[in-house]
DRENDOKE-79215 format. One line per field, with one value per residue (C-alpha): x, y, z; residue in three letters; residue number from 1. Coordinates in pm, 1 decimal, padded with zeros to 6 digits, always signed. Layout:
# DRENDOKE-79215
u: [X, ...] .
v: [Y, ...] .
w: [Z, ...] .
r: [ALA, ...] .
k: [NUM, ...] .
END
This chain:
# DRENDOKE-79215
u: [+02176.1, +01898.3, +01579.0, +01438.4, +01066.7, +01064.6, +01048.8, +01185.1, +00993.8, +01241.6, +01071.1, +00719.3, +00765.3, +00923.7, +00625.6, +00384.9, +00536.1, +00627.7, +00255.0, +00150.2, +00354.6, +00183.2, -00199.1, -00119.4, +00053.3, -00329.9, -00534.6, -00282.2, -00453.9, -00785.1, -00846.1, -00789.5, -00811.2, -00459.0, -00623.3, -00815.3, -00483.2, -00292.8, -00612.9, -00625.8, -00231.4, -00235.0, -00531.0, -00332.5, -00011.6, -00161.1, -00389.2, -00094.1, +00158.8, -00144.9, -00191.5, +00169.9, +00230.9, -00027.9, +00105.4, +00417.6, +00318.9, +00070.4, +00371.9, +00390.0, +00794.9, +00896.8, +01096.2, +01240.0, +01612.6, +01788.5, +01865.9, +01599.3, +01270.3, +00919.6, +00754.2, +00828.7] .
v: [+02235.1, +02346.3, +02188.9, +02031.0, +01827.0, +01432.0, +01426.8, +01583.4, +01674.4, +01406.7, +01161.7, +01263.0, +01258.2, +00945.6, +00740.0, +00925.1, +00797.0, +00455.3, +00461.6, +00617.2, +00335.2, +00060.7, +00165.1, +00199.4, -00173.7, -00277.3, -00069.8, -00151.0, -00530.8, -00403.3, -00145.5, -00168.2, +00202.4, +00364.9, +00674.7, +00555.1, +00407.7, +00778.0, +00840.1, +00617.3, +00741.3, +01042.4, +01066.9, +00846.5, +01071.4, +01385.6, +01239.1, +01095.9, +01358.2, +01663.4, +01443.2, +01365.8, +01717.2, +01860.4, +01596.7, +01717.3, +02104.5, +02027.3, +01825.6, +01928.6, +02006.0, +01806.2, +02031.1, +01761.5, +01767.8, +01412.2, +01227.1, +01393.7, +01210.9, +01329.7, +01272.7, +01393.9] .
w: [+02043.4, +01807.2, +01867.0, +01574.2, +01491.3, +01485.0, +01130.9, +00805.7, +00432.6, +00304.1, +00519.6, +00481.2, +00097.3, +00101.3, +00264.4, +00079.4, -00233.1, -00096.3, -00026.4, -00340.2, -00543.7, -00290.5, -00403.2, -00776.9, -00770.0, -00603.0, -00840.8, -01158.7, -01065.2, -01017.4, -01288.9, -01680.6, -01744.1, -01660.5, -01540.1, -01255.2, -01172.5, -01187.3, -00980.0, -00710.1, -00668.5, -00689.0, -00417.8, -00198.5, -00250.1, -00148.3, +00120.8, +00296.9, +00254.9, +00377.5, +00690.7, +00738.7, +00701.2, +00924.4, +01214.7, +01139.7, +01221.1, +01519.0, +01673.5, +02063.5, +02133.0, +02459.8, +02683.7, +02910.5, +02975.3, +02919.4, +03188.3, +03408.2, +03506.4, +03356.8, +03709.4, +04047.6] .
r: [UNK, UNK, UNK, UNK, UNK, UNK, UNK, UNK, UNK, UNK, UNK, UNK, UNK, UNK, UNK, UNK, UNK, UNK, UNK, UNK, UNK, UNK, UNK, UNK, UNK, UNK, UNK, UNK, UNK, UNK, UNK, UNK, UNK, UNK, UNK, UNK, UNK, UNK, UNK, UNK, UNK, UNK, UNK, UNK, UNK, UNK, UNK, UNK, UNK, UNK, UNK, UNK, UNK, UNK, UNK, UNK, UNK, UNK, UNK, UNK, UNK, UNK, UNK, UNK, UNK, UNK, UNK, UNK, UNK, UNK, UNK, UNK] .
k: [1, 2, 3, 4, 5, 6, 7, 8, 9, 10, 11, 12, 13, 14, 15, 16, 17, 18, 19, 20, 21, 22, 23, 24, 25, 26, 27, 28, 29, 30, 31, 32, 33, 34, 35, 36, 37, 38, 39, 40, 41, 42, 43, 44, 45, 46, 47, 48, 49, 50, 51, 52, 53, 54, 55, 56, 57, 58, 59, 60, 61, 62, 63, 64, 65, 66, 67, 68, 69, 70, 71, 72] .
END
């Protein structure tokens, strides 16, 4: 079987926009100007996905067989 990491870009794109869409609903109540809005998502979006992402690549593969115990 092909090893493969925890998560997928699907995923990672997914929360950042679930997130993205979470911060403009706050700032659409806070702010009046639609731009600061686009903004405050659009920082959000890219924050999240960059860190998600970088997780993603620093991610340490586990080479433990299943079924076998990590300690001796």
């Amino acid at each position: 079987m092909a090893k493969t990491k925890g998560t997928s870009m699907t995923s990672v794109l997914v929360i950042a926009l679930v997130s993205s869409a979470f911060v403009s609903l706050i700032a659409w109540g806070s702010f009046t100007d639609p731009i600061r809005i686009v903004i405050a998502a659009g920082i959000t979006f890219v924050t999240v996905f960059v860190g998600l992402l970088l997780l993603k690549v620093f991610q340490k593969d586990d080479d433990v067989k299943p079924g076998v115990p990590r300690l001796k």
